[in-house]
N, C-alpha and C positions, 0 to 999 in steps of 0.2 A: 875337382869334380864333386866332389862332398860339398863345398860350399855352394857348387851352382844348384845341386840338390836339395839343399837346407831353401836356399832363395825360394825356386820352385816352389816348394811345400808353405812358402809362408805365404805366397800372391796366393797359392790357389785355397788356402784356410780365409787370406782378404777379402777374395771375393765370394767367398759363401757366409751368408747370416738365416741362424732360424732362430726366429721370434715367437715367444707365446704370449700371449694377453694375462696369466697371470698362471704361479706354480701352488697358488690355494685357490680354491673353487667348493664354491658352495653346494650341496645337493639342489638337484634340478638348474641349475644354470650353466653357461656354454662355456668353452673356451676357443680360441680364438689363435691358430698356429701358419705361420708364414718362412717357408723356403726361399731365399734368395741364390741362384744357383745357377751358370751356365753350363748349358748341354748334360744335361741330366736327361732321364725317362723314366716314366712310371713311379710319381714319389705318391709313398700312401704311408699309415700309419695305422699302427695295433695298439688298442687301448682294450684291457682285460680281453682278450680274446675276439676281441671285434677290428673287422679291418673298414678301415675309411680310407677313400681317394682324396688326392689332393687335385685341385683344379686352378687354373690355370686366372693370376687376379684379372683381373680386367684391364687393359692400358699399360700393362706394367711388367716391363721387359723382363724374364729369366725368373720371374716370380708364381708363386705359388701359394696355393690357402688350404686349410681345413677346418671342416667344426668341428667341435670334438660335446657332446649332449652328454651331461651327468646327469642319469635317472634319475628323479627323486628317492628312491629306494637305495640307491647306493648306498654299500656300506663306508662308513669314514674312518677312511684310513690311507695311506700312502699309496699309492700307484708310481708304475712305467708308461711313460707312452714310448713307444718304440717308432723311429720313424725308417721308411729304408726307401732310397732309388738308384736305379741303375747310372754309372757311370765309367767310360770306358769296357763296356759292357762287363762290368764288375756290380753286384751289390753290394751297398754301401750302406752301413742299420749307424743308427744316432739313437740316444736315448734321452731321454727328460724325463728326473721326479717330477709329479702334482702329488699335492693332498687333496682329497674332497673333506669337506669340512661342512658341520653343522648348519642350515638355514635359517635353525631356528624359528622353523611358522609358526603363525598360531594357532589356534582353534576357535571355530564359529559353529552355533547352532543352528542348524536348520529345521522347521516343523512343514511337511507337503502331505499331497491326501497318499493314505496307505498304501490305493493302489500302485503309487509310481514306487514305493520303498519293497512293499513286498511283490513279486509280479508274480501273478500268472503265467502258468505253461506257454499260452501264446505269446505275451510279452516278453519272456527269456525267450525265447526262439527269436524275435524279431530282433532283439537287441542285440544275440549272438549277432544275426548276422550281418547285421549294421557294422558290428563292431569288424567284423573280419574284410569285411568288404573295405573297410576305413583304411586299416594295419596294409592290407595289399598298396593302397594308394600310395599311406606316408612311409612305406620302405621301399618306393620305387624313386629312385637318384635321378633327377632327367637332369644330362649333360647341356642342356641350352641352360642359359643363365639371363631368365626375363629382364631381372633389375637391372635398371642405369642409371638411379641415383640415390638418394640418401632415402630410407623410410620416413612413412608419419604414421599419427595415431590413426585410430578409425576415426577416435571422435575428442573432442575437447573436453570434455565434461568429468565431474567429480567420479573419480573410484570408488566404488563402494563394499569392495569384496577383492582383496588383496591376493596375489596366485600364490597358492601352497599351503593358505589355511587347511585344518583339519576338519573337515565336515561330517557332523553332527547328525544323522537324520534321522527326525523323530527318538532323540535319547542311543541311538546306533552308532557305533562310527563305522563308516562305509565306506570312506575316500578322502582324496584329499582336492582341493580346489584345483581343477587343472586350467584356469584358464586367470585375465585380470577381466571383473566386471565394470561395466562402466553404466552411472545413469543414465535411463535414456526413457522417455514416455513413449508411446507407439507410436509410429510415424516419424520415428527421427533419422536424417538420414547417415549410415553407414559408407564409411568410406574406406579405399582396398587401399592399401599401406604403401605397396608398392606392384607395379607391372608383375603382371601372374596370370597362367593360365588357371581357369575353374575345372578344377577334379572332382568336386562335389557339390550337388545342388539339386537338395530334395528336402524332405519332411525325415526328421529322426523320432524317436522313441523319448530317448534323454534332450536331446539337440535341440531338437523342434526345426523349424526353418531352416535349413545351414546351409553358408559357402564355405566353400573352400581352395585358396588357393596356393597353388604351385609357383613359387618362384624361381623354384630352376636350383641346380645342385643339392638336392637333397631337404629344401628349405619351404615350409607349408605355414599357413598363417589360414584362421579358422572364425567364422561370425557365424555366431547362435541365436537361436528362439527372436529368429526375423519373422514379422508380420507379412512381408516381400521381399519376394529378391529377383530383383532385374536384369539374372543371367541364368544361361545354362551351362551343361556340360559340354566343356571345348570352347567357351568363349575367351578370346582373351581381351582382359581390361587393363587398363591403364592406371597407376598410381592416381587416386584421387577418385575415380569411378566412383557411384554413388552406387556402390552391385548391390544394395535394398536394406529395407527401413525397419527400424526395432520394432520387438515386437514382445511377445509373452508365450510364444510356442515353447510346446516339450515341459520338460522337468524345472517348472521356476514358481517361485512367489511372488512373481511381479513383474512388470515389463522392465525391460534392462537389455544392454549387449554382452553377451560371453566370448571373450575375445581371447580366443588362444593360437598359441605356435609350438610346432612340433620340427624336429631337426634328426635328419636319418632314422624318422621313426619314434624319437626320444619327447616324450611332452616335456617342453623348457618354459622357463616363466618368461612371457615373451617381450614386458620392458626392457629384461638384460639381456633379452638378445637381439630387439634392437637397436639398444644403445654401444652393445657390440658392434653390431654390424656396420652401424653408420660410423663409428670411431677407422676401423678398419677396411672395409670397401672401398 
């Protein structure tokens, strides 16, 4: 009987695998965690106090995924991620060390007119509320999952403003670069990365022009200081969409695209994540 019980417990340790895309992680970039598991429910995971779901891969029997977004601000240091889901209607908690670890960005100066660094009472107000309106968008999780295949870039062209630098404005530091820029003259045209609904498509304060889209689980991808943009709110577009052309709106020195991506909320530097994503999707 002990033996059939030892057997038992070794098949069913064989058929569960969880995988992480790596146990050092940088400040502001993702990781990348997969359940293999039959008849499980509800697997999610606690990372410093924050719970994430895991959803369900795409094509891919008894399996399962989560992001996991390291703020840029994170402190560096060791962590748990805690993962747990129901089985045999028992919960069952697994744990995983990561370290987040140093990015090491650098710093860039930036010189704009004063009015955009210092604002006005009505500009903090409007910015407030940009901002709030935004945060509601990118911590809302929609369980459809747009994407069906691997991402691209918006655009081909030289970078010219690396995500995570230190920004500099006017002798201040104020921020740090949340986005990667890319050159671009006015008129060029932008392309959506991957299938996403538009959550946002308006005129911002900083922004200028901006879409925004929802790719479903948690997962948002962002085009700034557009001259046009050729959707609205609830359109859905298709990987490759031209949803509108660079421009020079909002807070810039120059015409260019600001192309960022944000994850449960978290602004991530959006090359690693998605050369995450297409590695593991």
């Amino acid at each position: 009987m002990k033996k059939i019980f030892i057997l038992l417990f070794i098949i069913n340790q064989l058929i569960f695998a969880l995988e992480i895309s790596s146990k050092k992680v940088e400040n502001a970039n993702t990781l990348f965690l997969k359940i293999v598991k039959e008849n499980i429910k509800d697997p999610k995971l606690t990372f410093d106090s924050h719970n994430i779901n895991f959803f369900k891969l795409p094509n891919k029997k008894d399996s399962y995924y989560a992001l996991v977004p390291i703020s840029y601000y994170k402190d560096l240091k060791k962590y748990k991620i805690i993962i747990s889901y129901i089985e045999n209607k028992k919960k069952v908690f697994k744990g995983i060390p990561i370290e987040v670890i140093d990015g090491k960005y650098k710093s860039e100066v930036i010189n704009v007119d004063s009015s955009k660094v210092i604002l006005s009472e009505k500009n903090k107000k409007r910015v407030s509320q940009e901002y709030k309106e935004a945060m509601k968008i990118y911590n809302t999780t929609t369980e459809t999952l747009y994407i069906s295949d691997k991402f691209i870039y918006p655009l081909e062209t030289k970078i010219t403003s690396d995500f995570g630098k230190k920004r500099v404005y006017n002798g201040s530091l104020k921020s740090y670069h949340s986005g990667t820029d890319y050159r671009a003259k006015v008129g060029t045209k932008i392309k959506a990365i991957n299938n996403g609904k538009v959550v946002i498509a308006k005129n911002r304060f900083y922004a200028g022009n901006s879409i925004v889209l929802d790719h479903g689980n948690g997962i948002y991808s962002g085009y700034y200081h557009l001259s046009k943009m050729n959707y609205k709110e609830g359109d859905l577009v298709k990987k490759g969409d031209i949803i509108g052309l660079s421009g020079s709106t909002g807070r810039v020195t120059g015409p260019h695209l600001h192309f960022s991506f944000r994850i449960h909320g978290i602004q991530v530097d959006p090359l690693q994540a998605i050369d995450l994503l297409n590695n593991n999707l």
